[in-house]
C-alpha positions as CSV (number, residue, x, y, z in Angstrom):
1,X,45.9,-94.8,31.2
2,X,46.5,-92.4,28.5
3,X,44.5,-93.2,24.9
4,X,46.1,-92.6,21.6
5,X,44.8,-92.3,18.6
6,X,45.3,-95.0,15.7
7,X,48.1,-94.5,13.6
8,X,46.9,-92.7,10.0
9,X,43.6,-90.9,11.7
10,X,45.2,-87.4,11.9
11,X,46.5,-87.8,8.5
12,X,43.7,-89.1,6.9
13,X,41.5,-86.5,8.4
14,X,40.1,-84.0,5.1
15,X,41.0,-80.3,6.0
16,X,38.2,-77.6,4.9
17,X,38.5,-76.8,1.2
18,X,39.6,-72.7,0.9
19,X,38.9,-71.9,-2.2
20,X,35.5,-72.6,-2.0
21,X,33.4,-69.8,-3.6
22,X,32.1,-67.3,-1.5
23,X,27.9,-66.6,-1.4
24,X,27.1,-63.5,-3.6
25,X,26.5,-61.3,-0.1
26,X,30.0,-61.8,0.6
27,X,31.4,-61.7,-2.5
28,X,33.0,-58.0,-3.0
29,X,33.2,-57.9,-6.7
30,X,29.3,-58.7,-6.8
31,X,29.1,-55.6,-4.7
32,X,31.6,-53.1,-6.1
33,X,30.1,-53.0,-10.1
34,X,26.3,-52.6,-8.8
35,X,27.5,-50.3,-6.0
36,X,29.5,-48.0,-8.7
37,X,26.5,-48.1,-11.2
38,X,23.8,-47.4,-8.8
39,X,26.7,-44.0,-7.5
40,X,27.1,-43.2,-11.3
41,X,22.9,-43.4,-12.2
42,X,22.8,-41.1,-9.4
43,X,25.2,-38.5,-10.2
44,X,23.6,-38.3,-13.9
45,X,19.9,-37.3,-11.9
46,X,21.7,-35.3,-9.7
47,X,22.8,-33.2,-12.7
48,X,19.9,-33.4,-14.6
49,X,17.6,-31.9,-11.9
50,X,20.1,-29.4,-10.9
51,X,20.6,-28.2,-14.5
52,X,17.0,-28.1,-15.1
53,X,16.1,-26.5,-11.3
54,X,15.7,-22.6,-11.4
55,X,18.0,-20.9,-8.9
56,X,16.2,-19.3,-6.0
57,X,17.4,-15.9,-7.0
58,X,16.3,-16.0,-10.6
59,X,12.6,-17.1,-9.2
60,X,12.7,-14.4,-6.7
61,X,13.6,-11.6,-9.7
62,X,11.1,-13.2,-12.2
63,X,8.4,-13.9,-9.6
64,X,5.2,-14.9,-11.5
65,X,7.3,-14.7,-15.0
66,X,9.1,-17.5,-13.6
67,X,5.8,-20.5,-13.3
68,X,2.6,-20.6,-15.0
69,X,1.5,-20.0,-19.1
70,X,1.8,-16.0,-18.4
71,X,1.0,-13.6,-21.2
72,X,3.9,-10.6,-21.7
73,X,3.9,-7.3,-23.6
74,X,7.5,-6.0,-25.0
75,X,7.3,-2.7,-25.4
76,X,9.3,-1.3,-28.0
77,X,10.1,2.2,-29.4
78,X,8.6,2.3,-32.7
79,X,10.1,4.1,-36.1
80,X,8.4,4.8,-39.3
81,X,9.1,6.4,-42.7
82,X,6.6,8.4,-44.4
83,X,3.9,6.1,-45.9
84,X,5.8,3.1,-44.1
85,X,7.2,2.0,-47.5
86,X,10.6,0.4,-47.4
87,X,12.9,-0.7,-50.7
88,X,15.7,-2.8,-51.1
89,X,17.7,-3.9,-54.3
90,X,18.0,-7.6,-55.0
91,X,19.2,-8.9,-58.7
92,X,16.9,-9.2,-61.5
93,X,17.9,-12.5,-61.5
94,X,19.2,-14.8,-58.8
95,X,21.0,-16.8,-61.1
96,X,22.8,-14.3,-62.9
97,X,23.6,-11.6,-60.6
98,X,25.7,-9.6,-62.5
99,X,22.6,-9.0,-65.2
100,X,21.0,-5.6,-63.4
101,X,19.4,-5.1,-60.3
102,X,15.2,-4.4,-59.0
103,X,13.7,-2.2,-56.5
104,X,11.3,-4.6,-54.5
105,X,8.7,-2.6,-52.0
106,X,7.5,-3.5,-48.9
107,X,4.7,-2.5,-46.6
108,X,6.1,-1.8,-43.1
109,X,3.8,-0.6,-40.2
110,X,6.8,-0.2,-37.5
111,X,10.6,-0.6,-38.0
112,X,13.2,-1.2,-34.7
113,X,16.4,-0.2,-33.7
114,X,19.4,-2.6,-33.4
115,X,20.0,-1.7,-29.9
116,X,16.7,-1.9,-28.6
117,X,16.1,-5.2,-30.7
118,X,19.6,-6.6,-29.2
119,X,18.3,-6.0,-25.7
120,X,14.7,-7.5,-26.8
121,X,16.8,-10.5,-27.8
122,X,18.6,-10.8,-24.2
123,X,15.6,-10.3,-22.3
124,X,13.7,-13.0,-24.1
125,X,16.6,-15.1,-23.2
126,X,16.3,-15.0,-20.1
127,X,12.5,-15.0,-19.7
128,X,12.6,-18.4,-22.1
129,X,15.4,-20.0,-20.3
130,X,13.3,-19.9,-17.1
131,X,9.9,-20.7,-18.5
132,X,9.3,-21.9,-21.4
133,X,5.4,-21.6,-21.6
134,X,5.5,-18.1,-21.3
135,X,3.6,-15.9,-24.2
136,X,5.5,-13.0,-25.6
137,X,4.5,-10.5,-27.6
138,X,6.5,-7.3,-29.5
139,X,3.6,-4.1,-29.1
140,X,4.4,-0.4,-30.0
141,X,5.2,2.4,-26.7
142,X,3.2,4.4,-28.5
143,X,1.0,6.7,-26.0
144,X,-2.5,5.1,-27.2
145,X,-0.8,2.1,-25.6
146,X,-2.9,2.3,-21.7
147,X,-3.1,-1.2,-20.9
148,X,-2.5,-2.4,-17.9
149,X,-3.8,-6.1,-17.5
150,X,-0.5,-8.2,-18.2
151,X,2.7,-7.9,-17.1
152,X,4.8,-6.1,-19.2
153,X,8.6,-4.9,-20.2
154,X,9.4,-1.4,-21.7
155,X,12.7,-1.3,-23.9
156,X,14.4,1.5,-24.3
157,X,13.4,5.1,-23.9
158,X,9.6,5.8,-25.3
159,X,6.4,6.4,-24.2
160,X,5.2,3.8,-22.1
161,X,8.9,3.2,-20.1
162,X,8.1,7.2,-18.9
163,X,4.7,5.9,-17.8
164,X,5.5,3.1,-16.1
165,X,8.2,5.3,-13.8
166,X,5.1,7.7,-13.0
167,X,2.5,5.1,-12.6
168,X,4.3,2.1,-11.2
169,X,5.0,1.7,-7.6
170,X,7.0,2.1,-5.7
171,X,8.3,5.6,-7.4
172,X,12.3,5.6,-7.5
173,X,13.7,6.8,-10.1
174,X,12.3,9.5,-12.5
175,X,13.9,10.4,-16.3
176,X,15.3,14.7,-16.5
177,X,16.2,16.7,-19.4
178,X,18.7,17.1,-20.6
179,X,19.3,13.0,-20.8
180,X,19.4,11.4,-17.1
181,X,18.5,10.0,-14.4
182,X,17.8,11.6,-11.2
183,X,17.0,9.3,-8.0
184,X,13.6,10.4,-6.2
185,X,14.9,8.4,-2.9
186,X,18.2,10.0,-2.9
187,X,20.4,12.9,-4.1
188,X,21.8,11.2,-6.6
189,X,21.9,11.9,-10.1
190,X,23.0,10.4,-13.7
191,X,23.8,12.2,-16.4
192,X,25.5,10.9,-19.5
193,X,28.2,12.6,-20.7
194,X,30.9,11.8,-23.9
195,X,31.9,8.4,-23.7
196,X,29.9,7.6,-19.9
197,X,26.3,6.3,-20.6
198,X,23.4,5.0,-18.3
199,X,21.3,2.4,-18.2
200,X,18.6,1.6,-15.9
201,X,16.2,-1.5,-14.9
202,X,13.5,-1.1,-13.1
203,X,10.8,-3.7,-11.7
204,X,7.7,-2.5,-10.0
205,X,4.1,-3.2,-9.7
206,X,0.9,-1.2,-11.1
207,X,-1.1,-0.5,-7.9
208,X,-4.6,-0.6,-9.5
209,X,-4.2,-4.4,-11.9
210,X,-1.2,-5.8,-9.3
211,X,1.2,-6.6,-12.9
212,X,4.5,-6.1,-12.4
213,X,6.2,-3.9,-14.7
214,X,9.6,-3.4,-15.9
215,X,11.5,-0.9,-17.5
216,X,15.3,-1.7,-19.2
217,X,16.1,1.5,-20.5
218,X,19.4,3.5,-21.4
219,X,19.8,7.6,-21.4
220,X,21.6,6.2,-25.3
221,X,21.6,3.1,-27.3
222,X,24.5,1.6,-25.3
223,X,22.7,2.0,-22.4
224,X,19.9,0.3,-23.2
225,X,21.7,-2.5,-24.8
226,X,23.9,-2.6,-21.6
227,X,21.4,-2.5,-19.1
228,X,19.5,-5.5,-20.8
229,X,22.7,-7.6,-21.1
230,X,24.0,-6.9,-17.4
231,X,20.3,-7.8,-16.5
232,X,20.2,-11.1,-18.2
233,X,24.1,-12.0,-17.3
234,X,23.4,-11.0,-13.3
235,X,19.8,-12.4,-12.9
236,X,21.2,-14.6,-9.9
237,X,23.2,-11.8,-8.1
238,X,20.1,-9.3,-8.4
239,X,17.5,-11.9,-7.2
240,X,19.7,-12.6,-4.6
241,X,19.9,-9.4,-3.1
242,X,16.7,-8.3,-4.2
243,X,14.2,-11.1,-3.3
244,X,10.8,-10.9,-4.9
245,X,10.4,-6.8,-4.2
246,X,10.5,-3.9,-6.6
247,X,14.0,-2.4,-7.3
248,X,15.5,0.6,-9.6
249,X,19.2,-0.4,-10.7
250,X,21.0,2.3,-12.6
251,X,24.1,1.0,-14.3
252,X,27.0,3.4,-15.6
253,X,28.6,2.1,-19.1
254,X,32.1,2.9,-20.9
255,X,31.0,3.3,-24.3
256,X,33.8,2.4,-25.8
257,X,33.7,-1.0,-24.0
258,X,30.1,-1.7,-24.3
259,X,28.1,-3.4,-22.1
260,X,31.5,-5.6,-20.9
261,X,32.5,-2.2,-19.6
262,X,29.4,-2.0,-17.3
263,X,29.0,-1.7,-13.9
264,X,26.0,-1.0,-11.1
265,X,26.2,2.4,-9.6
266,X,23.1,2.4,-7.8
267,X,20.6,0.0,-6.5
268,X,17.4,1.4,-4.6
269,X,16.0,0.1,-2.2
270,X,19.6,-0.6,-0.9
271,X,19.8,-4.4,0.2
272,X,19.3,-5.2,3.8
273,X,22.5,-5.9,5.8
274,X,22.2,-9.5,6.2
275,X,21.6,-9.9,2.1
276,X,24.6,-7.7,1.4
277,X,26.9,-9.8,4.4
278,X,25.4,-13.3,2.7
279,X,25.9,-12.3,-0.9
280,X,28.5,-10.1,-0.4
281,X,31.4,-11.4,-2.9
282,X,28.0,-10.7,-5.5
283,X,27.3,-7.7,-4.7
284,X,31.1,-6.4,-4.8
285,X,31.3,-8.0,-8.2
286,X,28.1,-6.1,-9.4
287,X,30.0,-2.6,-8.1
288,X,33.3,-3.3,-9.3
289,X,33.9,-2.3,-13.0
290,X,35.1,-5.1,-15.3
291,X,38.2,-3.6,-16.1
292,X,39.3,-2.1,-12.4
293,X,39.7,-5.6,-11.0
294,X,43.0,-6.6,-10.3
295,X,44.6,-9.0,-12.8
């Protein structure tokens, strides 16, 4: 006996409603605008901390400059004029310039070069940008200067840049009349000639007091200038292939191009292979000068 269903019970049956809403978990437009903010808030840390994270090779190259409330000593060559008295004219009176002009006098115990004061400027830069509770001071190079208990940068060609080269380990690079440089771990030897300056930065350590010592230094005042700026601009490339040890970098400059026409010529102790094969596109870019690269 078949059974069969009352006439009307099919069609009087209520289907499921499909456009019932769907709960928040399976909603995917409550999922898409927390997903993209949470992405977004990420992204903005990630740049923040990367911004404000050293790079590895500017730590390596600043070693101790690069943490902690260090004190350091700028060296600088000092210049003086007899009974350090220095005039300049200024008008009688600011509001009427064109009235007459006065002598004013001042009392001046050192005086600086713009070149060495342009590379103290770059160094200072970089130091500052790395660590920002550093102590610097500016100090004469003059030879009463023996102090050895803080770390300490000599700009330019003066007393105390000679002494650290001598006193400093390890010994690299030592300074020969008439102006250059002359390699103590190889035959090499930099001279400046017209137009063709060098500069030279070196980083050791004092074997007695364990401060590390630099020397930026030109044979002229473009090489000094030079040798501060190609420091500053290629902290990353020289930490890389340097690490955290002492180094004597000698850099050749075009003086008619400044420090833009700079380039490194020498770099004792050479890098070890597996630095020069892993940082190789820097270190061909340190040794290739600006303006002999293609294009």
């Amino acid at each position: 006996m078949s059974h069969r269903s009352p006439p009307g019970i099919l069609g009087a049956m209520a289907l499921p409603d499909l456009n019932l809403p769907l709960p928040p978990w399976d909603d995917p437009s409550g999922l898409i605008l927390p997903g993209a903010a949470l992405g977004l808030l990420l992204c903005l840390v990630w740049l923040v901390l990367r911004r404000r994270a050293l790079h590895p090779g500017v730590r390596a190259l600043l070693g101790p400059l690069a943490t902690g409330p260090v004190p350091v000593a700028f060296c600088l060559r000092g210049m003086f004029v007899p009974g350090n008295e220095l005039f300049y004219r200024a008008p009688a009176d600011p509001r009427q310039p064109t009235e007459g002009l006065t002598v004013h006098k001042f009392k001046v115990a050192e005086v600086y070069s713009a070149p060495d004061v342009l590379a103290l400027g770059e160094l200072q830069q970089l130091l500052l940008s790395s660590n920002r509770r550093l102590s610097l001071t500016v100090v004469s190079g003059e030879p009463t200067r023996q102090a050895w208990s803080q770390d300490t940068i000599a700009i330019g060609p003066h007393y105390k840049s000679t002494q650290i080269l001598d006193a400093c380990e390890p010994r690299l690079v030592a300074m020969r009349q008439p102006a250059a440089f002359r390699s103590l771990v190889s035959p090499e030897l930099f001279e400046a000639k017209e137009g063709l300056d060098f500069g030279l930065v070196y980083k050791g350590r004092h074997p007695a007091t364990h401060r590390t010592c630099w020397v930026v230094m030109g044979l002229g005042d473009a090489g000094t200038a030079a040798a501060a700026r190609f420091l500053h601009a290629h902290a990353r490339s020289l930490g890389s292939l340097t690490g955290r040890g002492s180094f004597a970098a000698v850099i050749a400059v075009d003086t008619a191009k400044g420090w833009e026409g700079s380039v490194l010529r020498s770099l004792q102790p050479r890098p070890s292979w597996w630095r020069r094969l892993l940082y190789r596109a820097r270190w061909q870019s340190l040794t290739t000068a600006p303006w002999a690269k293609p294009g």
